[in-house]
ZAMAR-592293 format. One record per atom (N, C-alpha, C): x negated, y negated, z negated. Coordinates in steps of 0.2 Angstrom, whole numbers, plus 5000, padded with zeros to 4 digits. Atoms other than C-alpha are relative to their C-alpha. Layout:
// residues N
XYZ
...
//
This chain:
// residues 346
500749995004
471348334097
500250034994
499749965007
471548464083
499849954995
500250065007
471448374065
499350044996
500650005005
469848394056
499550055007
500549984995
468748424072
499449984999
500250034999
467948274072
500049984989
500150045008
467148174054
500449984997
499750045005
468248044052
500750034996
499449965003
469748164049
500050034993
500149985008
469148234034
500049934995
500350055004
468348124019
499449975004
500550054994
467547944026
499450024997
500550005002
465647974025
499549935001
500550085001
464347824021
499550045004
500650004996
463147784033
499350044997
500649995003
461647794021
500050105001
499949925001
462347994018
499950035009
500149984993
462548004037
499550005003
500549984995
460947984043
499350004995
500449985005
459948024026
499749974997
500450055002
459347864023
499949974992
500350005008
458347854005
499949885000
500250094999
458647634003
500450014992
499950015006
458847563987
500849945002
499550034997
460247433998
500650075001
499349984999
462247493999
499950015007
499750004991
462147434019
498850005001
500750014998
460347484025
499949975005
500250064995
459347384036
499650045008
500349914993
458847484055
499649935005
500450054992
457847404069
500350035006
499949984995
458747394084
499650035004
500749984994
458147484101
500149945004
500450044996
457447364112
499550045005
500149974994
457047404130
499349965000
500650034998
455147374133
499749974991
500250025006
454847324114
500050054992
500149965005
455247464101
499650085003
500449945000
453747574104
499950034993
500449985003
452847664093
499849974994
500350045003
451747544087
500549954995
499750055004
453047404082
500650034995
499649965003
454147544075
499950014992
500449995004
452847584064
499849954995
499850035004
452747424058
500549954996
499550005000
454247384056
500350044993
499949965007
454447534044
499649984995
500350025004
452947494035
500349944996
500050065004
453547324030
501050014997
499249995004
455547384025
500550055004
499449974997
456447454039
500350064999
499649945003
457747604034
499850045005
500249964996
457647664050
500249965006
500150044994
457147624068
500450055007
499849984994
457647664087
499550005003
500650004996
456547714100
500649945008
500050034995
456647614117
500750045004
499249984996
458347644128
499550065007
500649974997
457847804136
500850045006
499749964993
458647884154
500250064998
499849925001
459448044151
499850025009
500149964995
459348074170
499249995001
500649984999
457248044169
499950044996
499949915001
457548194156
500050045005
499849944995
458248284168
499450015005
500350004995
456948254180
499249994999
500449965001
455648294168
499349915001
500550065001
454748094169
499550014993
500549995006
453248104157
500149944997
500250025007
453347944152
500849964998
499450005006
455147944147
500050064996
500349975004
454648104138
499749944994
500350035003
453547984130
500249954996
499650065004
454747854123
500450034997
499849945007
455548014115
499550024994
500749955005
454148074106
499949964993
500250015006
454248064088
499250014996
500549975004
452748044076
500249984992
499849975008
452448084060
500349944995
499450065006
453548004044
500449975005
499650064995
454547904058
500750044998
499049994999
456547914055
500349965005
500050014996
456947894071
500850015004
499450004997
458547874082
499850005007
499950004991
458447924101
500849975001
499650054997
459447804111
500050025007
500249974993
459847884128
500649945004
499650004992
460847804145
500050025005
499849994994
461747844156
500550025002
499350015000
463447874164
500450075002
499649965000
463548054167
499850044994
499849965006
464148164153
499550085000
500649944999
463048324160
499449964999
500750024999
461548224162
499849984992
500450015006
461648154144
499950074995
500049925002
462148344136
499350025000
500249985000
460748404144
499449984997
500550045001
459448264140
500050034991
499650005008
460048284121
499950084998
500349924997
459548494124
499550004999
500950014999
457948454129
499749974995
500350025005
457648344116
500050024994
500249955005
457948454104
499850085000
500849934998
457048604109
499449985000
500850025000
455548504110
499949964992
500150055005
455748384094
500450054993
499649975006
457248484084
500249964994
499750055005
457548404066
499749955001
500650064998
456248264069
500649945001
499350045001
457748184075
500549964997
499650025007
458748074064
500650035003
499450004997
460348054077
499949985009
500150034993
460748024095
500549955001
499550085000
461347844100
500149995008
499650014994
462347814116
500049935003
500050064996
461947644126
500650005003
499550044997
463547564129
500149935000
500350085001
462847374129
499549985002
500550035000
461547344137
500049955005
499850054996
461647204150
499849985006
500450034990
460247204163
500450035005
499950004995
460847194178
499950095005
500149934996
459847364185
500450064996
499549965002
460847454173
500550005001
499550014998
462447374174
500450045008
499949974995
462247404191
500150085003
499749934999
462447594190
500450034996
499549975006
463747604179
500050014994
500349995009
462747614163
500249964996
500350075004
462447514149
500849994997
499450015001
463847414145
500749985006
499550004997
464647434160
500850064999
499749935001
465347594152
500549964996
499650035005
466547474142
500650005005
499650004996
467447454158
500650055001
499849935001
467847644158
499950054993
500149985006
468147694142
500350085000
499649925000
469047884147
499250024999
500749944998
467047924154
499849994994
500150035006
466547814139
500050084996
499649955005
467547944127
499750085003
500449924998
466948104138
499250004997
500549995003
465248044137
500050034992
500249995006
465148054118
500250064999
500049935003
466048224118
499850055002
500749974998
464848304129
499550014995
500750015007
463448224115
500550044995
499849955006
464448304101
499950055001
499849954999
464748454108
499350035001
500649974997
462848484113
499549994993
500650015007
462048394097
500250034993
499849985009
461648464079
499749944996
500150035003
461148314073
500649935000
499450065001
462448134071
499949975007
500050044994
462948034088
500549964999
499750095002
463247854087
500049955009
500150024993
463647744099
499949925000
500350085002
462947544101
500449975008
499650064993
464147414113
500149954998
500050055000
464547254113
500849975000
499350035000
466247134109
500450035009
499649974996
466647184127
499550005007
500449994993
466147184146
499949915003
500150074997
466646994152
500849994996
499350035004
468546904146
500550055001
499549944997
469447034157
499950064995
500049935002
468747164149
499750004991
500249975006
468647134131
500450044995
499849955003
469047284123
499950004994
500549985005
468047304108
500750034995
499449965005
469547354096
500350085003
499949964998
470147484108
499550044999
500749965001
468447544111
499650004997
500049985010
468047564094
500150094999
499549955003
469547674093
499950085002
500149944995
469247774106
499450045000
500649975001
467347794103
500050054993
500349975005
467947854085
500450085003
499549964998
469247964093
499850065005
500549944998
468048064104
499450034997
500649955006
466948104088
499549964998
500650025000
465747964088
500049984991
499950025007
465047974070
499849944997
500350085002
464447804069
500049955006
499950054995
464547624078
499849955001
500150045001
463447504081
500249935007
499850044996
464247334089
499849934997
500450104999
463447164095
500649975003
499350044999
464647024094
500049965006
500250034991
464246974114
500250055002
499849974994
465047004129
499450005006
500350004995
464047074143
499749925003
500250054995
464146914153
499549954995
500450085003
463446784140
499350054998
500649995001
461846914137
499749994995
500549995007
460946864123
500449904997
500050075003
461646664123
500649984998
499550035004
462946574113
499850034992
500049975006
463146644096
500450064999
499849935001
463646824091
500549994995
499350035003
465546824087
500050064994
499949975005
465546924070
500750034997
499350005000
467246894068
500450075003
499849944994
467447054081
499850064996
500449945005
466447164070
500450034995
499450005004
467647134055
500650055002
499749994999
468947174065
499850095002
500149954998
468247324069
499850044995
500149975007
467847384052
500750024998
499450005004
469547354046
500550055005
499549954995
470347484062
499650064998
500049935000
469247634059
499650024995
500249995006
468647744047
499350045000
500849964999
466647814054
499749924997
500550054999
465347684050
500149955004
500150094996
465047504057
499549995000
500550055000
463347434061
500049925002
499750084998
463547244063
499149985002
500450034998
462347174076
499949935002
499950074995
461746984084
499949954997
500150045006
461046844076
499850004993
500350005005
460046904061
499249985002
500550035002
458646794061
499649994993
500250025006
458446764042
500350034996
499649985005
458846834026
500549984999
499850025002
460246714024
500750025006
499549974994
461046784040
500250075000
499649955001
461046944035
500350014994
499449975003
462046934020
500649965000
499450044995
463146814029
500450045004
499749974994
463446934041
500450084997
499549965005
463947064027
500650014995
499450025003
465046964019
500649985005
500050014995
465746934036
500250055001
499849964996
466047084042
500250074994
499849955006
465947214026
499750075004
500349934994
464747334040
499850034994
500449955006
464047484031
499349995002
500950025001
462247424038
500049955004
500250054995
461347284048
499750035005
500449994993
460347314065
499649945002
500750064998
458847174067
499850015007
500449974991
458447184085
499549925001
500450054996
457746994093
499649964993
500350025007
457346944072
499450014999
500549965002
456147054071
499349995005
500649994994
454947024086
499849934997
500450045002
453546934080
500149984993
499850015006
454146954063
500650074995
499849945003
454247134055
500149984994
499949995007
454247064038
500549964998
499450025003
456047004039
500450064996
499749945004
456547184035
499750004994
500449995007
455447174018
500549924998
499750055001
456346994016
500649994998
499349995003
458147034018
500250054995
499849975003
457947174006
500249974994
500450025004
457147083994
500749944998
499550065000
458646923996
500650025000
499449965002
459947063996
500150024993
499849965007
459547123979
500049934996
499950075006
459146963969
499849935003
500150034999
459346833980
499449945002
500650025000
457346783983
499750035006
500349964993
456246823998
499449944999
500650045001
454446763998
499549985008
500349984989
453546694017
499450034999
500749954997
452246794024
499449944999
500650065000
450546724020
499550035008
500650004992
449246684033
499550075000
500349935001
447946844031
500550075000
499549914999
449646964028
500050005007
499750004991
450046914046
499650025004
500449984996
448446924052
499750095001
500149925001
448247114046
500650035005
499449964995
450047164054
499849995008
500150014992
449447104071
499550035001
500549934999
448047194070
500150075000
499949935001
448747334064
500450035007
499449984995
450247334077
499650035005
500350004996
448947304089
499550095002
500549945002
447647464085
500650064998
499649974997
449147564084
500350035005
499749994994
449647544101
499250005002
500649974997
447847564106
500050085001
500149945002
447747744098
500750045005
499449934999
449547804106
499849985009
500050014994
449047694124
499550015002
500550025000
447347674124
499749935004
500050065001
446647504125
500249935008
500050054994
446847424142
500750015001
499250024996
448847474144
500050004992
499450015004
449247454127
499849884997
500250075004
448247254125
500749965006
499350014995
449647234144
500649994995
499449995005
451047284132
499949954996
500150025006
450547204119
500149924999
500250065000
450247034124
500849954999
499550045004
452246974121
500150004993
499849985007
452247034104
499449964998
500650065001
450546924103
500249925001
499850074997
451546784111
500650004993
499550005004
452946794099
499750004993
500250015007
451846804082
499849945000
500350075002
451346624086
500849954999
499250055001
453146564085
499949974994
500050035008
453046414072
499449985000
500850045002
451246394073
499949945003
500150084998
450546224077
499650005006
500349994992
450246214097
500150075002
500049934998
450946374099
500150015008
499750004994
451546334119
499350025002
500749984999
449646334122
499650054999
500449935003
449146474111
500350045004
499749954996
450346584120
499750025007
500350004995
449546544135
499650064999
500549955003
447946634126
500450055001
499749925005
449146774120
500250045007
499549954994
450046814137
499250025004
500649984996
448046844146
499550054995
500349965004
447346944132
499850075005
500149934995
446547114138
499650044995
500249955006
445647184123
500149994995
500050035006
445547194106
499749954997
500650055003
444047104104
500349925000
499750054998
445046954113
500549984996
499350025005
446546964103
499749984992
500250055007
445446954086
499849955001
500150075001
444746804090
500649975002
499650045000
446246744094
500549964992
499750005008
447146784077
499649984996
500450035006
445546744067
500149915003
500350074997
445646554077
500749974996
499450025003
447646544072
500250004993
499649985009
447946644055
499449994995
500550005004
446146634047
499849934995
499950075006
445646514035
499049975002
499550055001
445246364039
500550015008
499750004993
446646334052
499749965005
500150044996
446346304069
500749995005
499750004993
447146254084
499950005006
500050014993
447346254103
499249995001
500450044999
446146134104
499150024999
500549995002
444846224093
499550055006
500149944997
444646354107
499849995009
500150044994
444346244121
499150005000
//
């Protein structure tokens, strides 16, 4: 591979420079993609409340190819949004092309394109996707330089500590991801097999900062402010990635900004919460309209009761909701002043 092909061969360049992000923080703070959860709507809030920059939904290069309208749909940038398309998939034509199409249709609109090498479900795994591609790091390494070779924007790529005990690589495949061009990295400190449970080994992160010289995004485990400047002292990542933190709880990004600069973060009062939820909610009416976006909507309804008092019953409530009218009275019974509960609603 000729010497100064690829980024890292020249002078290292900072994340923030690489994907133009205006943050007042050294390591900015990004919202993970989440399959079935970073639409539009949560995106939206999500930036409102701090996020540097979000991820669209883990999207099919080959329903590109085949021209699906509503993965179309989970490309479609709107307006202000600094956006990262996040594509899957295992052949290196099919991601090229999809990454083509997306840019003839969208163009700069696009921050960067990010390469799903970590995802864990099963329907993926199963066809060689996701983070099964850890297993195979040559295709691994093709892939990304197909995406180089097609995109004018940055291509990043998100994997995991490894595949299972056999197969953890993450050091090598790092190396390799930096090696076939990928401008950025972002790794969650889980193996395939354990999914989302135990705790996210950080320690791997670290280790992977210190072997190469593109960017690190350190993912897994930011729940709280204190977690993520844990996890920066910890690893020395050029940014964080919030993914499972943030559901039901966009204003951790406003939080950890706030606890990075001087140590202080203030909680979310009762009416702030109640407006985000409406708003989230009335957002995804306008892109869904009301009857497939209250469906969607109803886990991120279920998740904003987390911590409230009888929340296992109120969730009940939340997961049957069907319109808006149903969801404000639900929020005005829970966030409103004076508090109710369950009970009230019977």
């Amino acid at each position: 591979m000729p010497a100064g092909k690829y980024l890292f061969y020249g002078e290292k360049m900072e994340l923030k420079t690489l994907l133009k992000i205006d943050s007042v923080l050294e390591q900015p703070v990004l919202l993970a993609p989440m399959a079935g959860v970073t639409d539009y709507a949560f995106r939206e809030i999500c930036r409102r409340q701090g996020a540097d920059m979000t991820y669209s939904e883990m999207i099919s290069a080959k329903g590109l190819k085949y021209n699906s309208r509503r993965t179309f749909e989970l490309a479609d940038v709107h307006q202000g949004e600094r956006l990262a398309i996040q594509l899957f998939g295992r052949d290196p034509k099919d991601i090229a092309q999809a990454i083509e199409m997306l840019q003839e249709q969208q163009g700069e609109k696009i921050v960067c394109f990010d390469l799903n090498m970590g995802c864990p479900a099963p329907k993926i795994v199963n066809n060689g996707e996701g983070s099964a591609l850890m297993k195979e790091p040559l295709l691994a390494a093709h892939i990304v330089e197909e995406a180089k070779r097609t995109a004018s924007r940055p291509v990043t790529v998100k994997f995991r500590k490894g595949f299972d005990m056999q197969h953890c690589n993450y050091l090598q495949f790092a190396q390799t991801m930096q090696e076939a061009g990928a401008d950025a990295i972002a790794v969650h400190g889980r193996l395939r097999e354990q999914y989302y449970a135990g705790k996210a080994d950080w320690a791997c992160i670290a280790q992977i900062k210190k072997r190469v010289r593109i960017p690190v995004i350190a993912n897994g485990d930011i729940f709280s402010p204190e977690d993520a400047l844990a996890i920066l002292q910890q690893t020395r990542a050029d940014g964080i990635m919030v993914a499972r933190g943030a559901s039901g709880n966009p204003f951790l990004f406003e939080q950890i900004k706030q606890y990075l600069q001087d140590g202080t973060y203030k909680e979310v009062e009762r009416d702030r919460k109640a407006n985000v939820i409406l708003q989230q909610a009335g957002l995804c009416c306008e892109a869904k309209g009301e009857r497939r976006a209250m469906q969607e909507f109803r886990k991120h309804a279920a998740w904003y009761l987390k911590g409230v008092r009888g929340a296992a019953a109120l969730r009940q409530q939340a997961i049957s909701i069907t319109s808006m009218e149903e969801l404000k009275k639900l929020v005005d019974y829970v966030f409103g002043e004076p508090a109710h509960t369950v009970q009230d609603m019977v």
